[in-house]
C-alpha positions in Angstrom: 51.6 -23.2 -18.4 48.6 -24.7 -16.8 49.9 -23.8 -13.5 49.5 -19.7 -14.6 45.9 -20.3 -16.2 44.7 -22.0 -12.8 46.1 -18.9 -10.6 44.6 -16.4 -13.6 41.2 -18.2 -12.8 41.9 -18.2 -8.9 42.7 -14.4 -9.2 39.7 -14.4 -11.6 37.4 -15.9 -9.0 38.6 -14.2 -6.3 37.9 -10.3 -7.9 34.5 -11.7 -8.5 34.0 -12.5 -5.2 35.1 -9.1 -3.9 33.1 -7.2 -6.5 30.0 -9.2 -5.5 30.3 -9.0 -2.0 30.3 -5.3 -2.4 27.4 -5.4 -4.8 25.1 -6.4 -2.0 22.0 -4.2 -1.7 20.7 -2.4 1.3 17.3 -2.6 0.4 14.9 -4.4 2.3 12.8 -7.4 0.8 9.3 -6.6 -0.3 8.3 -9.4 3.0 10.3 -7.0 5.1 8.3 -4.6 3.9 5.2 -5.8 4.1 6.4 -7.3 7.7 6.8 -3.3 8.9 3.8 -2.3 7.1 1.5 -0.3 9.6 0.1 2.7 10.2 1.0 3.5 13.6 3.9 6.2 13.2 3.6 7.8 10.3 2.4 11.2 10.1 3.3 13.6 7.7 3.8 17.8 8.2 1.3 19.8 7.2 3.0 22.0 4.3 3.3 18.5 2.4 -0.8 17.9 3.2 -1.5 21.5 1.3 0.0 19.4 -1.9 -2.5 17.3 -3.9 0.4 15.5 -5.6 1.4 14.3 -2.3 -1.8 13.7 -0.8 -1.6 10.9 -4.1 1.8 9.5 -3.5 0.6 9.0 0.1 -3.0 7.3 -0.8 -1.8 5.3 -3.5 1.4 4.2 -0.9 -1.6 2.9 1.7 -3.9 1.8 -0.9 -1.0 -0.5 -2.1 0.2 -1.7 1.5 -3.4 -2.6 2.3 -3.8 -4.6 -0.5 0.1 -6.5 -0.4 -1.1 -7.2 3.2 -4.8 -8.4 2.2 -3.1 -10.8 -0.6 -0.7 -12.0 2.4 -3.8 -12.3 5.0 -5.9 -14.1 2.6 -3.0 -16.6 1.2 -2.8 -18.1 5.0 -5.3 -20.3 7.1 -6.6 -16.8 8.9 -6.4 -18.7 12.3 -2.6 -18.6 13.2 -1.2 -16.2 15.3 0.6 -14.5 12.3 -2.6 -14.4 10.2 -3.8 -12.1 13.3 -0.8 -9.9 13.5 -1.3 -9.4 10.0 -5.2 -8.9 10.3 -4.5 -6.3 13.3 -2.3 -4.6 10.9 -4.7 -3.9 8.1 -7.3 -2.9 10.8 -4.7 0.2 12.3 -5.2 1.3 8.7 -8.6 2.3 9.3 -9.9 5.0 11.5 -12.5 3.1 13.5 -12.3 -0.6 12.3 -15.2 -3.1 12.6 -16.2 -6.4 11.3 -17.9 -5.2 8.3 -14.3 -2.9 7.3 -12.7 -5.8 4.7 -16.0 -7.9 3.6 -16.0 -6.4 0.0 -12.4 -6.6 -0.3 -12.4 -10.1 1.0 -15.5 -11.6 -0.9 -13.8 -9.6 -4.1 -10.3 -11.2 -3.6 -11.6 -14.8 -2.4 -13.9 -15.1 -5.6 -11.5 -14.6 -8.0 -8.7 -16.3 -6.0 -6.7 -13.3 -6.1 -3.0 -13.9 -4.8 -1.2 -10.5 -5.4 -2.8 -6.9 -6.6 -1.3 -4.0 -8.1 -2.4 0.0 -7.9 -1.8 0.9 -11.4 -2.9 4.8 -11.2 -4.9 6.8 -8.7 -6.5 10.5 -8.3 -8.0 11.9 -5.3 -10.9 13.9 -5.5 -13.5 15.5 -3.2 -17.3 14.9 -2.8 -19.3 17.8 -1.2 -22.3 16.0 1.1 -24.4 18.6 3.0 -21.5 20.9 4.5 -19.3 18.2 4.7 -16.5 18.1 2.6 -15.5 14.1 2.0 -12.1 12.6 0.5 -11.8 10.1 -1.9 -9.6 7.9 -3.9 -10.3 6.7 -7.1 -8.1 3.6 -8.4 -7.3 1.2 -10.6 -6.4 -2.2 -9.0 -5.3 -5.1 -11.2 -5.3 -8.6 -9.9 -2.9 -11.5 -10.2 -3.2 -15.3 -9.7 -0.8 -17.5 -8.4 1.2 -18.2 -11.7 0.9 -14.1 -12.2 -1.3 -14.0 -14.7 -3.6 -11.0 -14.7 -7.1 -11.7 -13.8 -8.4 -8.2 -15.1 -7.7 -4.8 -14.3 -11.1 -2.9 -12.0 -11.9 0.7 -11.2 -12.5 1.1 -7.1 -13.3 3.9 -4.6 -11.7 4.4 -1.2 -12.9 6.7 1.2 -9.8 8.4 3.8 -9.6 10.7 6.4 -6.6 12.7 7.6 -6.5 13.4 11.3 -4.7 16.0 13.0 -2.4 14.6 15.0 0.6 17.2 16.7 3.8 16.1 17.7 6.4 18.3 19.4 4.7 21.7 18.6 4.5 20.3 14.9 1.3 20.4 13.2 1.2 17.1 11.5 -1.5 14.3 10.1 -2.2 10.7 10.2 -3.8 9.2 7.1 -6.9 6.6 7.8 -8.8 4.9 5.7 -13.0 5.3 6.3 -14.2 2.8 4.3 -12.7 0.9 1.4 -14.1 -0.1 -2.2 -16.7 2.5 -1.7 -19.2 3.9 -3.9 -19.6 7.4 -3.6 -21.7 9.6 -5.8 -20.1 10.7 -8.7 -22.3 13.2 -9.6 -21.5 15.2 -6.3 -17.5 15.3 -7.0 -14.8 17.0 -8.1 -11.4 17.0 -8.5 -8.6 18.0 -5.4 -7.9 22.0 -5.9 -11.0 22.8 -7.3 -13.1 24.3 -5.0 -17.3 25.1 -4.7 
């Protein structure tokens, strides 16, 4: 009798086993993402760019990866060689970086000893300056501490830029950030689609 109930639990386990190993996911971890994170090769066609909805998946995708990799660049000694691979990867991010590109969000996330942020919702609009036409995010970023408790949920302005950039006879676009946490003039704006 006890011999049958050890192989039942042996055939047991070894279903389990099988089941489990086949269970695995393909997904890669949010490090591995945040590893890859860059925005070197991306473009995207142009019949998606005529789509505000899209043009807000795609913001609120960067404004997100910048942060996860702000959180990450912050949470090291920012001297190491993988602090630096991390910094140059927030900086291909921007359209012309400079040393003046992550103050706010730095001074913002040091002071409040921010160690991971979350894009809770996001709209695009555009503000009309002279006869420029300039694009804008507007988002709510809430911050976490390092036993995840939230340290408030804020309302900030990013600035973005998509560049023409063709590939094989395609017309395509690269998405840049000008400047982030900015403060445009919300008198002068209006929402994507509507036009002056």
């Amino acid at each position: 009798m006890m011999k049958k109930i050890n192989n039942f639990l042996a055939f047991t386990l070894l279903i389990l086993a099988v089941v489990a190993c086949n269970n695995k996911k393909t997904e890669p971890s949010d490090l591995d993402k945040l590893r890859n994170s860059n925005n070197t090769n991306k473009t995207y066609p142009a019949v998606q760019m005529d789509s505000a909805q899209v043009i807000n998946f795609i913001t609120k995708q960067k404004v997100q990866e910048l942060l996860d990799l702000s959180t990450l660049y912050l949470s090291g000694n920012r001297n190491t060689e993988i602090d630096t691979v991390i910094y140059s990867q927030m900086k291909g991010y921007f359209h012309k970086p400079d040393s003046l590109t992550f103050k706010k969000l730095f001074q913002e996330m040091d002071s409040m000893k921010v160690k991971t942020a979350k894009v809770n919702s996001l709209e695009v609009y555009k503000d009309f300056y002279q006869q420029d036409t300039l694009d804008f995010a507007r988002f709510s970023v809430e911050y976490f501490d390092d036993k995840n408790k939230s340290l408030g949920i804020f309302e900030r302005n990013a600035q973005y830029i998509l560049v023409s950039a063709p590939i094989k006879f395609k017309k395509e676009f690269k998405f840049y950030f000008l400047d982030f946490y900015s403060t445009p003039k919300p008198k002068d704006s209006v929402r994507a689609g509507v036009t002056k």
